[in-house]
N, C-alpha and C positions, 0 to 999 in steps of 0.2 A: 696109822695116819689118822688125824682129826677130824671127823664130821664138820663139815660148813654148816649144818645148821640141827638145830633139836632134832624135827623132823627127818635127816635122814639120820638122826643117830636110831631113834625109834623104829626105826626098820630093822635095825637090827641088833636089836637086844633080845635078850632073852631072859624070862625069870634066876632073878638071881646077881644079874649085872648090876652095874651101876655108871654110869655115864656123870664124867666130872663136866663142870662149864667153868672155861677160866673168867677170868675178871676180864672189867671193860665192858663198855657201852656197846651194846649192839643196838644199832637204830635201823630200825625196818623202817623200809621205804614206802613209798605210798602205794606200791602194786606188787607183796610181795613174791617172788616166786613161790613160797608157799603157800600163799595165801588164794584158795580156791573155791572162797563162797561155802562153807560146808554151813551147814545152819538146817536147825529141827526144824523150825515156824520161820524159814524166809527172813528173818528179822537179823541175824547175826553173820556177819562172815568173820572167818578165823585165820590167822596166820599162823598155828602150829595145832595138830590134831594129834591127841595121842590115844592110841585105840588098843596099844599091847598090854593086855595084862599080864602082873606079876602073878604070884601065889599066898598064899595065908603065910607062907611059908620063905619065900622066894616072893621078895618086891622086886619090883623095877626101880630102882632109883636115878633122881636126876638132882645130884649135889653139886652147888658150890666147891669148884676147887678149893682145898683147904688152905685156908689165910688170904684167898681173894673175892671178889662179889663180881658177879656177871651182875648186869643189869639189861632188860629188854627194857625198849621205847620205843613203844608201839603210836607215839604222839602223829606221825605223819600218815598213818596207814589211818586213810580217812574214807572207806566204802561210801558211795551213794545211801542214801536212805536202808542203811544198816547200821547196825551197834557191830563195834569189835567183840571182838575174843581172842584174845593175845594166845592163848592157852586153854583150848578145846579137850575138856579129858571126857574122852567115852571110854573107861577103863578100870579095872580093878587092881589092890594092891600094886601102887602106884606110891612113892616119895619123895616128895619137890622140899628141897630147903636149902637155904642160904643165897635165892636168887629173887632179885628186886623189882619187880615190872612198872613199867610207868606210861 
């Protein structure tokens, strides 16, 4: 079955996996259920935290389905007196490609 969102794909992956995203606009909304204030300096809240690290060896990756483009649009997810983070990496050995954020 599909993960509804990055976030709980990242729960449960493991060095080595790879996590496809199909194509299509995902538009987060202005309060996203994942979105829960994480921020170093108070200054930032995030809609997707990714915290699992891969290996030197074993990345984690999070590809573009091949021949289609996800695209996040993070435009409406508008925190009070913070700056977004569509994509919060606290993580090592980690591969993001072929996905468009805006």
């Amino acid at each position: 079955r599909p993960f509804a969102t990055v976030q709980s794909a990242q729960e449960s992956v493991q060095p080595g996996d790879t996590v496809y995203l199909r194509g299509g606009t995902y538009s987060v909304p202005a309060d996203p259920v994942t979105g829960n204030g994480i921020s170093r300096n108070n200054s930032y809240a995030c809609v997707t935290h990714l915290t699992k690290s891969g290996t030197p060896e074993n990345r984690i990756c999070y590809f573009a389905y091949p021949g289609e483009k996800p695209k996040f649009d993070f435009s409406r997810f508008k925190p009070v007196n913070m700056r977004v983070s569509g994509f919060w990496i606290d993580a090592d050995w980690l591969h993001l490609k072929g996905i468009e954020v805006v």
